[in-house]
Backbone as JSON Lines, residues from 0, in Angstrom:
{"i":0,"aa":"X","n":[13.66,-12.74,15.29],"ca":[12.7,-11.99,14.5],"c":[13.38,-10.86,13.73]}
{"i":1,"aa":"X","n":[14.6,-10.92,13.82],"ca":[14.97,-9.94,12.85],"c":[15.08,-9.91,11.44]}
{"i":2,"aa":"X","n":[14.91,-8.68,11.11],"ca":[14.72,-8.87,9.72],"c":[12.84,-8.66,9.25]}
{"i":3,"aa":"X","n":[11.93,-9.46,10.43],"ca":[10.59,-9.3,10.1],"c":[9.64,-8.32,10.82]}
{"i":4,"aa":"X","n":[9.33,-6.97,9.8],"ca":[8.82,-6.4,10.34],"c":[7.6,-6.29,11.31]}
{"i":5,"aa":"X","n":[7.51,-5.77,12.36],"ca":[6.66,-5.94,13.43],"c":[5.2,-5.19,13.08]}
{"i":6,"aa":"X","n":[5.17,-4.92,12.5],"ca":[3.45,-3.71,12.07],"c":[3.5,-4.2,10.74]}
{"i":7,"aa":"X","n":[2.42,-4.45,10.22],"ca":[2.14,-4.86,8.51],"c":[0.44,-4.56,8.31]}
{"i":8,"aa":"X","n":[0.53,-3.19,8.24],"ca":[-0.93,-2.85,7.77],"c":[-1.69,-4.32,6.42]}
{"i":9,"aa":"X","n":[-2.78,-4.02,6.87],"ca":[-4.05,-5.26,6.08],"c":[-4.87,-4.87,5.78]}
{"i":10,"aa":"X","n":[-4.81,-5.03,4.12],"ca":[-6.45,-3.76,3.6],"c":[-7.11,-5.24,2.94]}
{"i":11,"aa":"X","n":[-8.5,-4.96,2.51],"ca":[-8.96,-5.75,1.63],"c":[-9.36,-4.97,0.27]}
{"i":12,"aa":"X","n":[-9.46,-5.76,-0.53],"ca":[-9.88,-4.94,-2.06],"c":[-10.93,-5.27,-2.35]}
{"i":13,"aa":"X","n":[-11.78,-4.79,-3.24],"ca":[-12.94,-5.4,-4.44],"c":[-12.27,-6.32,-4.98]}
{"i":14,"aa":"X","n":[-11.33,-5.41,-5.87],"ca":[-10.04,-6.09,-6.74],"c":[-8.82,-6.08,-6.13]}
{"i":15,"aa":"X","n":[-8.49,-6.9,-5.49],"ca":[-7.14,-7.09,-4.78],"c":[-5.84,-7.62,-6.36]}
{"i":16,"aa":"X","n":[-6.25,-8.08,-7.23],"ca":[-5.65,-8.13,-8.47],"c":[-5.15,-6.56,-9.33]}
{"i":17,"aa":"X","n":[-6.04,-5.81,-8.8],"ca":[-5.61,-4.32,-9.68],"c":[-5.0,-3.27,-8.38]}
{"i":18,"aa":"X","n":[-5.11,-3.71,-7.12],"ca":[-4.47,-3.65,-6.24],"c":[-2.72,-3.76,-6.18]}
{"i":19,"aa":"X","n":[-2.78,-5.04,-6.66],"ca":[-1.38,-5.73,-6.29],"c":[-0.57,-4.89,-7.21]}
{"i":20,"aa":"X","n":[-1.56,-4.39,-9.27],"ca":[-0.6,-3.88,-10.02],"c":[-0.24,-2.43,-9.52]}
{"i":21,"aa":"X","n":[-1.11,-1.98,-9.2],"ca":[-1.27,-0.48,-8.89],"c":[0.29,-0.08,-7.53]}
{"i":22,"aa":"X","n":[0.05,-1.42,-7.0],"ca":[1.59,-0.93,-5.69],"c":[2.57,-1.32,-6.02]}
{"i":23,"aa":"X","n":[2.49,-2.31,-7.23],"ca":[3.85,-3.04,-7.66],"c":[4.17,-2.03,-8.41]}
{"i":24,"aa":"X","n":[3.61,-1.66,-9.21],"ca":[4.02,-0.67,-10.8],"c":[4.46,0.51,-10.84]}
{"i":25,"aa":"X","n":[3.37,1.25,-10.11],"ca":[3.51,2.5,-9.77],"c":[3.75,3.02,-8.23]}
{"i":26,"aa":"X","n":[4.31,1.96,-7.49],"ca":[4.56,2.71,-6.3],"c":[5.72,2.09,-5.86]}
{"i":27,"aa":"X","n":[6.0,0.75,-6.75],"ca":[7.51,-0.13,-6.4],"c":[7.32,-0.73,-5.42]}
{"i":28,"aa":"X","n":[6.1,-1.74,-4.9],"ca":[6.42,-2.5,-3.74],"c":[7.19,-3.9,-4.88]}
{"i":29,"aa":"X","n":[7.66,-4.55,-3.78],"ca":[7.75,-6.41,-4.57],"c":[6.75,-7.52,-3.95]}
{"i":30,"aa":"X","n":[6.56,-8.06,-4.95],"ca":[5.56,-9.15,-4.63],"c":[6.74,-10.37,-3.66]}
{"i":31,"aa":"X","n":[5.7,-10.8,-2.92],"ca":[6.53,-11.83,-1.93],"c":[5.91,-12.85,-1.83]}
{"i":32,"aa":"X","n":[4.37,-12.57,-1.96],"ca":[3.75,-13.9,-2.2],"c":[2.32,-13.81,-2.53]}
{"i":33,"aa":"X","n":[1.82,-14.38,-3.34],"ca":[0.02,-14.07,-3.51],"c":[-0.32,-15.94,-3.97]}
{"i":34,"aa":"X","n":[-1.45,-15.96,-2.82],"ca":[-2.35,-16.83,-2.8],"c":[-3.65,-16.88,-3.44]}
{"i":35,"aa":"X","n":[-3.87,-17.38,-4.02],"ca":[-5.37,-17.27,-4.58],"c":[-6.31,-18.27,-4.61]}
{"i":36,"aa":"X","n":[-7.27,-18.5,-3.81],"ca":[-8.73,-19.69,-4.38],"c":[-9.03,-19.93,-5.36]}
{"i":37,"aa":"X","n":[-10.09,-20.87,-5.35],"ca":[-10.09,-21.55,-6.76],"c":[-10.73,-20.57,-7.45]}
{"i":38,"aa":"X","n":[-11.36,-19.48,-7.22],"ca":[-11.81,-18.58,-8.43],"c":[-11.18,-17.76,-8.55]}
{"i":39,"aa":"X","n":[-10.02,-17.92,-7.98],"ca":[-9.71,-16.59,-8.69],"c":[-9.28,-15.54,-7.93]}
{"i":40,"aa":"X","n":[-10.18,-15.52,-6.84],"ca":[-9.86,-14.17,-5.5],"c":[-8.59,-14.61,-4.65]}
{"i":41,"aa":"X","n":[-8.0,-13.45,-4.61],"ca":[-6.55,-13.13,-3.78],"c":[-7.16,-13.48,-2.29]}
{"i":42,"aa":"X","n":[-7.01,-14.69,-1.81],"ca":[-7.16,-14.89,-0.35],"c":[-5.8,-14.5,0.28]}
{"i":43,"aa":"X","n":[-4.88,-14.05,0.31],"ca":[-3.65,-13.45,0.65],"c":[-2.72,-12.93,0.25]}
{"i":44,"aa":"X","n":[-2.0,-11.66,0.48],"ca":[-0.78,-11.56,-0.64],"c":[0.03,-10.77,0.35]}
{"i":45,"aa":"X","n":[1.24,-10.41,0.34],"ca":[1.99,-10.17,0.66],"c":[3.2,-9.71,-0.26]}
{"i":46,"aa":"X","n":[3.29,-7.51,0.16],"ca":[4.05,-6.88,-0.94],"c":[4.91,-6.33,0.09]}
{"i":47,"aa":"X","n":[5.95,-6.28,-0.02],"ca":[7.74,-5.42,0.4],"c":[8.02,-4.17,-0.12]}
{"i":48,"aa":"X","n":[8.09,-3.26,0.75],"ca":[8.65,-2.08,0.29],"c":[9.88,-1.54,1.3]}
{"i":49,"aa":"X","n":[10.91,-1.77,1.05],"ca":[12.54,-1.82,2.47],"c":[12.18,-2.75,3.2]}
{"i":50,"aa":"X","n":[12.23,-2.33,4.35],"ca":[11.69,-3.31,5.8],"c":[10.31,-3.7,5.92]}
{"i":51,"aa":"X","n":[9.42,-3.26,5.72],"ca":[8.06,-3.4,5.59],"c":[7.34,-3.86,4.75]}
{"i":52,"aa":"X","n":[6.27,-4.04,5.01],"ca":[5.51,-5.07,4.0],"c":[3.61,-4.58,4.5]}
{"i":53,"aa":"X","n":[2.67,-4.92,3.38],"ca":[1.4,-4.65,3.86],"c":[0.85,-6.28,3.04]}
{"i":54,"aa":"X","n":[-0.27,-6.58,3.56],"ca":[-0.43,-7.45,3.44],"c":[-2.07,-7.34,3.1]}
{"i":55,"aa":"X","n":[-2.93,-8.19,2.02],"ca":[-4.23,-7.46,1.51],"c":[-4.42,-8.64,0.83]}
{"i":56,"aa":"X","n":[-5.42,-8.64,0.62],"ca":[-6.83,-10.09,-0.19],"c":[-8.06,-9.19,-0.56]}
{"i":57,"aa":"X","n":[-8.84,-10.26,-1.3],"ca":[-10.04,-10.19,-1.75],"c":[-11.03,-9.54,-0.99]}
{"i":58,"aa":"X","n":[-11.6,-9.02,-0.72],"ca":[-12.86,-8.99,-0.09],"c":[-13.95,-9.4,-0.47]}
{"i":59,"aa":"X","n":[-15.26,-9.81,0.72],"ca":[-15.96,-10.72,0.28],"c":[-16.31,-11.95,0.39]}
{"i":60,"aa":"X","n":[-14.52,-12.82,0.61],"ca":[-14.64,-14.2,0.53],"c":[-14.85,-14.94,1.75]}
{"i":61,"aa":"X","n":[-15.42,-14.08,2.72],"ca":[-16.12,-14.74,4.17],"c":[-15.17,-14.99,5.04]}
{"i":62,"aa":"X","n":[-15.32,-15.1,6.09],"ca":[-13.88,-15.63,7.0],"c":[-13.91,-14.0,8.62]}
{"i":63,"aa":"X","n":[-13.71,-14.18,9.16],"ca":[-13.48,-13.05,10.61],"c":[-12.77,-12.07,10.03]}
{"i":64,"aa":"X","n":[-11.52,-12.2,9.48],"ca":[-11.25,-10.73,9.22],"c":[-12.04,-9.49,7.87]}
{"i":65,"aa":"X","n":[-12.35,-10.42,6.55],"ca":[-13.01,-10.2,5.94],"c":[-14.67,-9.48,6.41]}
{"i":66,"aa":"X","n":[-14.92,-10.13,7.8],"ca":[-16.37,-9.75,8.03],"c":[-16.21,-8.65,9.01]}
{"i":67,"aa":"X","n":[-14.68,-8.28,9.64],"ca":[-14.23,-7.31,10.61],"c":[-14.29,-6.0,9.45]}
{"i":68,"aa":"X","n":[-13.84,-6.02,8.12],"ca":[-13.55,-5.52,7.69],"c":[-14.57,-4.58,7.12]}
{"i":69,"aa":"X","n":[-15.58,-5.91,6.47],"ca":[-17.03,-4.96,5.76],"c":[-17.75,-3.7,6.65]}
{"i":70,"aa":"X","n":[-17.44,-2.37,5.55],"ca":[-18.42,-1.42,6.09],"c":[-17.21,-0.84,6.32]}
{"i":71,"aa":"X","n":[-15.87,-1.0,6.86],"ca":[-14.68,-0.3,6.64],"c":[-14.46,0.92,5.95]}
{"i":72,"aa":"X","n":[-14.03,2.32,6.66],"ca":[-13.75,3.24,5.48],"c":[-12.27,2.85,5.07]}
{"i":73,"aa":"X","n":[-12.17,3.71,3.93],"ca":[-10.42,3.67,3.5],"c":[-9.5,3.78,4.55]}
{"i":74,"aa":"X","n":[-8.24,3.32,4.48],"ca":[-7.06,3.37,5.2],"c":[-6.23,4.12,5.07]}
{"i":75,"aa":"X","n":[-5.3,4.43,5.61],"ca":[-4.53,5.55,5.4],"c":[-2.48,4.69,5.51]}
{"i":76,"aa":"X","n":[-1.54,4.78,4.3],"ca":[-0.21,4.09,5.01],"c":[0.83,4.81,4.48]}
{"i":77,"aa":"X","n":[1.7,5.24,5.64],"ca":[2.64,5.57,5.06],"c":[3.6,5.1,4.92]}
{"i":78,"aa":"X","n":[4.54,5.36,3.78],"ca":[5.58,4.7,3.38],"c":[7.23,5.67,3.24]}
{"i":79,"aa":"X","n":[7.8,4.81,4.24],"ca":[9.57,6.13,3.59],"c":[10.14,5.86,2.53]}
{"i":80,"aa":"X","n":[10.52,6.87,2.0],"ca":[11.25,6.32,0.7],"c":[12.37,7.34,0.36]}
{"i":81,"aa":"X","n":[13.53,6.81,-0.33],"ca":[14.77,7.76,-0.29],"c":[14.36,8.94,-1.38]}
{"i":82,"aa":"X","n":[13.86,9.02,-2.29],"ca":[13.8,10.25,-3.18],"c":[12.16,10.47,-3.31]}
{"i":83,"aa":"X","n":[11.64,11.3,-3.07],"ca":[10.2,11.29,-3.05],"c":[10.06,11.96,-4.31]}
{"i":84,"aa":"X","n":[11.17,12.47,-5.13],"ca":[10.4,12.99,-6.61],"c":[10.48,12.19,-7.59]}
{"i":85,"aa":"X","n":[11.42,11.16,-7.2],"ca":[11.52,10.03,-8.18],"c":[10.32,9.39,-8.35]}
{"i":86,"aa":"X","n":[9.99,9.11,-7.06],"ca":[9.17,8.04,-6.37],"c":[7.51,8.73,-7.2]}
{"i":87,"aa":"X","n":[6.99,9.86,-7.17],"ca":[6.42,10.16,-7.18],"c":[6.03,10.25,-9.24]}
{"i":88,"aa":"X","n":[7.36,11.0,-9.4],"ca":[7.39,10.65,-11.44],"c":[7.16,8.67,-11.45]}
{"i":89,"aa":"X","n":[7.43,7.96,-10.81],"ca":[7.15,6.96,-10.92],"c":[5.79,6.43,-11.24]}
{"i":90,"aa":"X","n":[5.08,6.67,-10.08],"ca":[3.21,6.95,-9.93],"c":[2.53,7.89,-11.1]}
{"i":91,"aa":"X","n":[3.02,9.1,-11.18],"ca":[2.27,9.23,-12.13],"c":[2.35,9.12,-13.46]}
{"i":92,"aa":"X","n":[3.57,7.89,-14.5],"ca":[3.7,7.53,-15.43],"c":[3.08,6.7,-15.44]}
{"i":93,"aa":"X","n":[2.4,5.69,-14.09],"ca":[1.81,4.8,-14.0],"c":[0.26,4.88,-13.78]}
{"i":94,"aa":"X","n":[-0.21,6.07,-14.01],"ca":[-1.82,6.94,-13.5],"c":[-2.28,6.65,-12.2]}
{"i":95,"aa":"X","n":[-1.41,6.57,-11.19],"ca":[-1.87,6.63,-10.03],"c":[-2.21,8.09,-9.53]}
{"i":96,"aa":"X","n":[-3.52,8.1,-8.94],"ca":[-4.33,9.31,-9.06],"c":[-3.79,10.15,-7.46]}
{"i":97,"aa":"X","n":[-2.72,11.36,-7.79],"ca":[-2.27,12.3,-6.9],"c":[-2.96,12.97,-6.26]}
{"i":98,"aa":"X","n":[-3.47,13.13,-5.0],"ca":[-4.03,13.97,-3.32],"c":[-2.61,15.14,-3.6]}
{"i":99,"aa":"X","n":[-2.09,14.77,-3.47],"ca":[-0.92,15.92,-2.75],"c":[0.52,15.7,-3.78]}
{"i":100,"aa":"X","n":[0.74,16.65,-4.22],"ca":[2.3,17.02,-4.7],"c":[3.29,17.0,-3.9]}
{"i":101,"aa":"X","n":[4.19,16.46,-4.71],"ca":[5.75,16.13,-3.28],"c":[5.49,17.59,-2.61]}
{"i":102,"aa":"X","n":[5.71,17.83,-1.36],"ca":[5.7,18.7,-0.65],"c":[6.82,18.82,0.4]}
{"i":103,"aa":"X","n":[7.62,20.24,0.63],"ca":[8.31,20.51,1.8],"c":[7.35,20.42,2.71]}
{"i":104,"aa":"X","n":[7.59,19.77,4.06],"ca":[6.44,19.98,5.45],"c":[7.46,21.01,6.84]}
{"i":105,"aa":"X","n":[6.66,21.57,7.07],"ca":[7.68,22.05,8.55],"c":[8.42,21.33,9.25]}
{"i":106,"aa":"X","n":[7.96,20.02,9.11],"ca":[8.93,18.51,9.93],"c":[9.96,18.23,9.52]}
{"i":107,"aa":"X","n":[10.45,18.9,8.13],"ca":[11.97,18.38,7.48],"c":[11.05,17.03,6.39]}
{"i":108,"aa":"X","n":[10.54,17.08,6.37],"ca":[10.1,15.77,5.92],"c":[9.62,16.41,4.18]}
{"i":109,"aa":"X","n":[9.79,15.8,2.97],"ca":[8.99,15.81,2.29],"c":[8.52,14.46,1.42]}
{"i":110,"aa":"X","n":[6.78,15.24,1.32],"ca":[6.11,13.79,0.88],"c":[4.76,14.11,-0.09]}
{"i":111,"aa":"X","n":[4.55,12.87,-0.43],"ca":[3.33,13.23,-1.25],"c":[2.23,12.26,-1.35]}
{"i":112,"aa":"X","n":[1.26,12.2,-1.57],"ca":[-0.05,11.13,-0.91],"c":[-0.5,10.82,-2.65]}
{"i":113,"aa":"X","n":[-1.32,9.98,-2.6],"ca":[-1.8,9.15,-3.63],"c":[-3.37,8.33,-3.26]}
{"i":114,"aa":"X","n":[-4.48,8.48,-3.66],"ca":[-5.0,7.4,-3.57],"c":[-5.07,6.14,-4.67]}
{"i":115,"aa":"X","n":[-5.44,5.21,-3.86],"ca":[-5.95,3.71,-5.06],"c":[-7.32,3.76,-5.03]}
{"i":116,"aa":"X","n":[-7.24,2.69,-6.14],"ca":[-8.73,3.24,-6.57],"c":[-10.08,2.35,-6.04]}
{"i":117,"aa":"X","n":[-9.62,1.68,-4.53],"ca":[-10.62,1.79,-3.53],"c":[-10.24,2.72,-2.88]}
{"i":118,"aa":"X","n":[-9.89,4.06,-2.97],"ca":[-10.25,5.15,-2.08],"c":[-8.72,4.87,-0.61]}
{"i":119,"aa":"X","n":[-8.3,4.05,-0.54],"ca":[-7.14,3.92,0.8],"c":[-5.78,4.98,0.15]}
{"i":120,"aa":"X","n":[-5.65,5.91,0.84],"ca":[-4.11,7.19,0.57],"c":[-2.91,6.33,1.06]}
{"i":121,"aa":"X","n":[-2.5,6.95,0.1],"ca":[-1.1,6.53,0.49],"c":[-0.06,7.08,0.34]}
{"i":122,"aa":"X","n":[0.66,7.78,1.13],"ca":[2.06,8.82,1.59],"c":[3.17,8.18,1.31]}
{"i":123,"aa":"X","n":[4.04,9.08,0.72],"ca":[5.76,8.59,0.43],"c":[6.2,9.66,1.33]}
{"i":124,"aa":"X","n":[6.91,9.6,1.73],"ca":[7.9,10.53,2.37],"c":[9.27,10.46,3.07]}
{"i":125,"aa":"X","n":[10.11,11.41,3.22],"ca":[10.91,11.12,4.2],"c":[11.07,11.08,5.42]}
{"i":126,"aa":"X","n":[10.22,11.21,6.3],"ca":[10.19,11.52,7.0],"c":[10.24,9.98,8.32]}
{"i":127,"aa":"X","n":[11.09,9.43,8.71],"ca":[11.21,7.94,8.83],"c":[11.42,8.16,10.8]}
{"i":128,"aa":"X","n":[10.21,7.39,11.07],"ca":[9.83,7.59,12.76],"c":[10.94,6.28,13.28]}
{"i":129,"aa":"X","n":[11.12,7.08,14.48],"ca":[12.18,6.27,14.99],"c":[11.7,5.01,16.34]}
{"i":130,"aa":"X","n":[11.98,4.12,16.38],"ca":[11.12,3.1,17.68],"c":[12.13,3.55,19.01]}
């Protein structure tokens, strides 16, 4: 199993399509794989950012996790990343809508949050937890 990360947060979208651009574009994940039904809706996708990966679809399109999901508030993920001001001029050339400015934290860590535009934040930082 090496090599495949063990935790892979799972959101669903309205638009899992403006989803996928919004983490690819402006936040630098890579696409690894997206599935889609015959209309159209993202029944799976799968994006890479270092070791990790989150994994997200359509919502809506019926099925146990989809129906675990409805009524769900936003999620919360964080992500490490080597330069958080880069990372961050990145997002907002791309209008991803800023919570928090890169920030020094008392932890040594600095980071900065973002939401998408179903409402789920999302943290860059350095701050990288150890197993």
């Amino acid at each position: 199993m090496a090599g495949v990360p063990s935790i892979c947060p799972t959101l669903v979208y309205r638009d899992a399509k403006a989803a996928i651009r919004l983490l690819t574009e402006a936040f630098g994940f890579s696409q690894v794989a997206v599935y889609e039904g015959e209309d159209g809706s993202v029944m799976h996708a799968e994006l890479a950012y270092g070791n990790g990966m989150v994994m997200l679809g359509s919502s809506g399109r019926g099925g146990v996790f989809d129906k675990a999901m409805e009524g769900a508030g936003p999620s919360g993920v964080y992500v490490v990343v080597e330069d958080v001001d880069a990372h961050h001029r990145r997002a907002v050339e791309h209008g991803a809508e800023i919570v928090m400015e890169p920030t020094d934290q008392d932890y040594g860590s600095r980071d900065y949050m973002a939401r998408d535009a179903e409402g789920n934040v999302w943290s860059f930082g350095t701050y990288a937890p150890q197993v």
